[in-house]
C-alpha positions as MATLAB code, in Angstrom:
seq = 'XXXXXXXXXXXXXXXXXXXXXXXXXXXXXXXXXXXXXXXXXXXXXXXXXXXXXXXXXXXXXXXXXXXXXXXXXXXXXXXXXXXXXXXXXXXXXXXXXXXXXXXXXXXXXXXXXXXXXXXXXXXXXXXXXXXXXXXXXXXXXXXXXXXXXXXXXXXXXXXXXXXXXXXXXXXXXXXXXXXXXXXXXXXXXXXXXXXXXXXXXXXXXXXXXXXXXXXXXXXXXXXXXXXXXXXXXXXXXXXXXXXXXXXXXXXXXXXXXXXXXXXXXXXXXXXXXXXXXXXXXXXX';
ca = [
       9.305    3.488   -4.325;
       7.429    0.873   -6.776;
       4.608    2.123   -9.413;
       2.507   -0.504   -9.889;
      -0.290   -0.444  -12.034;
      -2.906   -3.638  -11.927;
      -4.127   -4.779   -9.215;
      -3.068   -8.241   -9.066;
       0.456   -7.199   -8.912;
      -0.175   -5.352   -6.195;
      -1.379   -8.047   -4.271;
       1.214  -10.135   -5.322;
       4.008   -7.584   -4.174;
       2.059   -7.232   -0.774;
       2.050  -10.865   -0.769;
       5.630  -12.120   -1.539;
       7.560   -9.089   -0.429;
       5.690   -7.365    1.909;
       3.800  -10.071    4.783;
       2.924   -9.661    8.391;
       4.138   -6.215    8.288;
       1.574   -3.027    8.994;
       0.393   -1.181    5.962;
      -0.813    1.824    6.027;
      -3.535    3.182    2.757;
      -3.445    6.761    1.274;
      -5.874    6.773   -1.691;
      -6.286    9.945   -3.260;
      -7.598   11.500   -6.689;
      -4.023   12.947   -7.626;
      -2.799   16.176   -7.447;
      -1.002   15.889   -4.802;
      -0.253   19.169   -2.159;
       0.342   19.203    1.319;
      -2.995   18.117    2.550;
      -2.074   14.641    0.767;
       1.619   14.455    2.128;
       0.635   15.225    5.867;
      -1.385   12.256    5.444;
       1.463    9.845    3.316;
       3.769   11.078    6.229;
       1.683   10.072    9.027;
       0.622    7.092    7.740;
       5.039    6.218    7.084;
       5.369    7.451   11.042;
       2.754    4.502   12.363;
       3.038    1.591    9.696;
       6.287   -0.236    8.365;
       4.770    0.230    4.395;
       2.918    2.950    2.686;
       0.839    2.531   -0.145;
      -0.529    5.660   -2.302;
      -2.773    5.663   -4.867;
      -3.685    7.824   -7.425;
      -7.161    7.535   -9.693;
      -9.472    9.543  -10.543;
     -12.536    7.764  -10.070;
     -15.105    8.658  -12.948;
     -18.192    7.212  -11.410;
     -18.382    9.688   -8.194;
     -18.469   12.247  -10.949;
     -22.026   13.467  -12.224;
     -22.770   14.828  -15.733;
     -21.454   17.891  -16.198;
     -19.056   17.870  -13.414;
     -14.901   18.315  -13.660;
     -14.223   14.772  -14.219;
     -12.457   15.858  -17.582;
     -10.986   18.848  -15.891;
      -9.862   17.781  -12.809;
      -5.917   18.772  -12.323;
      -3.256   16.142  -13.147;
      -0.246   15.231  -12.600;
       1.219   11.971  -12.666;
       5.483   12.616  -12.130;
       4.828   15.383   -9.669;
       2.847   13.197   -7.771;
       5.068   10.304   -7.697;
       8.122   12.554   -6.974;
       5.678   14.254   -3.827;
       4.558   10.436   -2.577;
       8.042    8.976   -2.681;
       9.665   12.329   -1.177;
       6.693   11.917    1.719;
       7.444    7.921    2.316;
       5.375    5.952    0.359;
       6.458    2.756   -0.436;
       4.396    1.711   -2.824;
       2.551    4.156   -6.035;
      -0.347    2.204   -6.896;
      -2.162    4.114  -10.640;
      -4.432    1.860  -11.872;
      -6.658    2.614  -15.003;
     -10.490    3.121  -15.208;
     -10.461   -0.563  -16.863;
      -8.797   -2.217  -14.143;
     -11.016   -0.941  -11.349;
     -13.688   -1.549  -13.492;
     -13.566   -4.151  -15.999;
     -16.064   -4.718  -19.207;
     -19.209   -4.971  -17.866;
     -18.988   -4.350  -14.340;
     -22.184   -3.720  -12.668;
     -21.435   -3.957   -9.270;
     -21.701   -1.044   -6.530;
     -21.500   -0.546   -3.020;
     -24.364    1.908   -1.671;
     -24.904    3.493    1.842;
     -28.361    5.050    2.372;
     -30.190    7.033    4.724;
     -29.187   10.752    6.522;
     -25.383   10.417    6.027;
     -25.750   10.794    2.177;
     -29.070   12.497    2.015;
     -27.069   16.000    2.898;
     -24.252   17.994    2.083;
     -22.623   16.537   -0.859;
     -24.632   13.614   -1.073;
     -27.514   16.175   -1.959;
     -25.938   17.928   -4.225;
     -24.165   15.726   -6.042;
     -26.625   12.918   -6.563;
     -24.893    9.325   -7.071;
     -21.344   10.572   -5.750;
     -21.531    8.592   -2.705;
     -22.101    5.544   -4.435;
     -19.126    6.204   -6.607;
     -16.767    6.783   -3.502;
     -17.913    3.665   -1.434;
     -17.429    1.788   -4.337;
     -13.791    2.449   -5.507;
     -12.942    2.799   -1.672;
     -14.064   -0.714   -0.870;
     -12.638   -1.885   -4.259;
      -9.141   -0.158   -3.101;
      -9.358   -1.560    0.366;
     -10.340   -5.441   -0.842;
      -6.793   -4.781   -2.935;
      -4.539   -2.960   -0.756;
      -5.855   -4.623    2.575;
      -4.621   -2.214    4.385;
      -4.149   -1.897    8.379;
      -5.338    1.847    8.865;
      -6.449    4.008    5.872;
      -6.103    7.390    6.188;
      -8.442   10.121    5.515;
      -8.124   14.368    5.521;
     -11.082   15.788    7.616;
     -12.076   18.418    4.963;
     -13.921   15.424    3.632;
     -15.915   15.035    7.093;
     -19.121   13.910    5.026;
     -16.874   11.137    3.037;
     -14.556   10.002    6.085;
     -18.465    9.471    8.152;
     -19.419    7.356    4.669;
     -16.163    5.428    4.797;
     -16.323    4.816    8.639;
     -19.920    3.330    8.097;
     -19.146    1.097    5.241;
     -16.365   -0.271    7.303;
     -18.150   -1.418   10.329;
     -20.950   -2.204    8.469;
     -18.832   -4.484    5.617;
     -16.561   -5.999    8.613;
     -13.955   -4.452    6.579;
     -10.954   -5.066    8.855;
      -9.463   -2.033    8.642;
      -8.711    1.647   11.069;
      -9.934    4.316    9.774;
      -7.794    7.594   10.501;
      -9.388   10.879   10.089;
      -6.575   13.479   10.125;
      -6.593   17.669   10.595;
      -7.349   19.922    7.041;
      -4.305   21.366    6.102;
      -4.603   24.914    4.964;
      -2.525   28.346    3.263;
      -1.886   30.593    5.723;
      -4.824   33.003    4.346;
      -6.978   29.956    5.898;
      -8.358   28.617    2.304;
      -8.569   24.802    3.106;
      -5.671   23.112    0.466;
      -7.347   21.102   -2.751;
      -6.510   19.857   -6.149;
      -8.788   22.258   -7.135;
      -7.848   25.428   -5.687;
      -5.775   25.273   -9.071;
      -8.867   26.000  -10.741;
      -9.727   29.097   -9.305;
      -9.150   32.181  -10.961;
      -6.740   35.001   -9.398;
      -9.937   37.260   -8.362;
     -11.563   33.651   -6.984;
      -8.574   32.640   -5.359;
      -8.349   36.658   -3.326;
     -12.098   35.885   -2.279;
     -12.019   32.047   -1.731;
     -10.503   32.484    2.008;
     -13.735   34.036    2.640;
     -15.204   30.549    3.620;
     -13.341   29.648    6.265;
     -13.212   33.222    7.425;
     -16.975   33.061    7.957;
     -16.573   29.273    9.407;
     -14.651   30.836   12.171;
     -17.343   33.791   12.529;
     -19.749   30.933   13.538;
     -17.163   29.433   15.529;
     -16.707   32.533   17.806;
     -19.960   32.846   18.017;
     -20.602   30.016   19.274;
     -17.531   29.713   22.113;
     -19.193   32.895   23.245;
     -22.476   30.414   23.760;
     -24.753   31.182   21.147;
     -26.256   27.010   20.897;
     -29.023   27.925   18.257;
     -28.113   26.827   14.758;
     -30.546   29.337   13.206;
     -28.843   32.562   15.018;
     -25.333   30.843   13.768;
     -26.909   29.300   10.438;
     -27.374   33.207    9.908;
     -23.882   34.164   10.582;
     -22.359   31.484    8.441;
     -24.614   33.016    5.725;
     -24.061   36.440    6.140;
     -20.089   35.694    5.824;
     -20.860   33.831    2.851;
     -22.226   37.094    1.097;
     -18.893   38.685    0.596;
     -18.394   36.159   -2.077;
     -19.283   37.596   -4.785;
     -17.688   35.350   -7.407;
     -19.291   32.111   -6.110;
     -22.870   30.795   -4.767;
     -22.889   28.696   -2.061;
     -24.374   24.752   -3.034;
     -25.358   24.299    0.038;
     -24.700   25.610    3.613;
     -25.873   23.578    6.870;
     -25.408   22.646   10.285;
     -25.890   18.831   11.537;
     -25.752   16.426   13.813;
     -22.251   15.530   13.263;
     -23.245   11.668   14.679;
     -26.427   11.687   12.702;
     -26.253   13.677   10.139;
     -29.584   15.061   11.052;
     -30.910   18.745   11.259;
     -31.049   20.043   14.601;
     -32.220   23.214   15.912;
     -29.398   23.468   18.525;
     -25.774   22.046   18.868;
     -25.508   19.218   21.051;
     -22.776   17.449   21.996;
     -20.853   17.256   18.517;
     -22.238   19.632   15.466;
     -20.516   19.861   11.789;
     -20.677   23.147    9.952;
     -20.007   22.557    6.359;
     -20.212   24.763    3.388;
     -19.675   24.264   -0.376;
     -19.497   27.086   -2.761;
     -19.211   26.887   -6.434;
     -16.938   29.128   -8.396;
     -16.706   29.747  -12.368;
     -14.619   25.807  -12.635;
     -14.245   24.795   -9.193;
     -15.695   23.525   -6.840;
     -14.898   24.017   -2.755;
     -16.129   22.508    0.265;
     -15.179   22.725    3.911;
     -16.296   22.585    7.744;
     -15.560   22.988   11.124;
     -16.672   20.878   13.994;
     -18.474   22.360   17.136;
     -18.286   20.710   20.287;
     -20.089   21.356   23.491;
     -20.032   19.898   26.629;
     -23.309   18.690   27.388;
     -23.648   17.689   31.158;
];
């Protein structure tokens, strides 16, 4: 595997070394567990070159947020990406993806960053479509892959693509979780021992609204309620926010149509967790 660390070498070594051949894009914040290596090995079983990168990208962080405390973990993650099939380790410093004075951003507006984490976090969208479509103009990659924990951030990614012309397939791949069900992050690292016993909770009550709703309850009040009732045997975390949208729109609707995401994010003492589930429904 080759570490590479500025940009224009990369694009050299995809250049000279590495032409008309499929390349396949894992960028990631670091850290890397499982979740990260399903997607490095997927991408190696559908592309002839992998390329993974590793930065933590300050400017989808907001004040007072873990950008100073997020886990990392450089030689474990290059031993994990080579071990999974990547090719290429691309770790580029905050001053190479962005330079003395740089004042340029890529912004999406409208429902799909109004919500969710886009709420919450005010600016972090702006941040991620940013150093995505910086990564992508320097990796030019022929499918980028993405973990569908992120659902908000994959939907922000998949717009800026079509609506850039980036030429580039998106891949939205399966959360990867323990067996207790707790979805995998960086940050689960963060979490205390009596955080990490309750932090399965969330996906515990996720599937609570997901019974409920193969046994054909449609209203998302009536499963809003259920979601939040689950939510209330966490008693070392508040919830940020807790919703069900149009998974299309992004939009609040008062029953599931065709395609619905259920997403939760609940704040513990110094971390952070988010996940979803998708509800679909056969509308005829």
């Amino acid at each position: 595997m080759e570490i590479i660390y500025k940009a224009s070498d990369l694009r050299t070594c995809l250049k000279d070394k590495h032409t008309n051949m499929s390349v396949g894009f894992v960028p990631t914040m670091g850290y890397l567990h499982q979740g990260h290596l399903s997607l490095i090995e997927r991408a190696k079983s559908e592309n002839d070159l992998v390329v993974t990168s590793v930065f933590v990208n300050p400017t989808q962080f907001g004040p007072g947020e873990d950008f100073e405390t997020y886990p990392r973990d450089l030689e474990t993650d290059m031993k994990l990406a080579e071990a999974a099939g990547s090719d290429i380790f691309f770790h580029p410093d905050s001053q190479e993806i962005y330079p003395v004075d740089s004042s340029t951003f890529v912004e999406i507006q409208g429902n799909i960053v109004s919500c969710l984490c886009g709420g919450a976090r005010p600016g972090h969208f702006r941040g991620v479509t940013t150093v995505v479509s910086k990564l992508f103009n320097i990796v030019k990659p022929t499918n980028a892959y993405f973990g569908a924990k992120d659902a908000q951030q994959v939907a922000v990614i998949k717009k800026m693509v079509k609506e850039l012309f980036f030429d580039i397939n998106i891949i939205e791949c399966p959360t990867v979780r323990e067996p207790d069900g707790l979805a995998k992050s960086s940050r689960n690292t963060n979490l205390s021992a009596e955080e990490r016993s309750q932090a399965p909770l969330i996906y515990k009550a996720l599937k609570k609204v997901e019974d409920q709703f193969s046994q054909g309850s449609c209203s998302t009040t009536e499963l809003l309620k259920t979601l939040r009732e689950g939510l209330d045997e966490i008693t070392l975390g508040q919830p940020d926010y807790v919703d069900i949208l149009d998974k299309e729109t992004f939009a609040k609707t008062d029953e599931i149509g065709s395609e619905a995401l259920v997403a939760v994010a609940v704040k513990f003492k110094n971390a952070r967790l988010i996940d979803n589930i998708t509800l679909k429904r056969e509308v005829k």
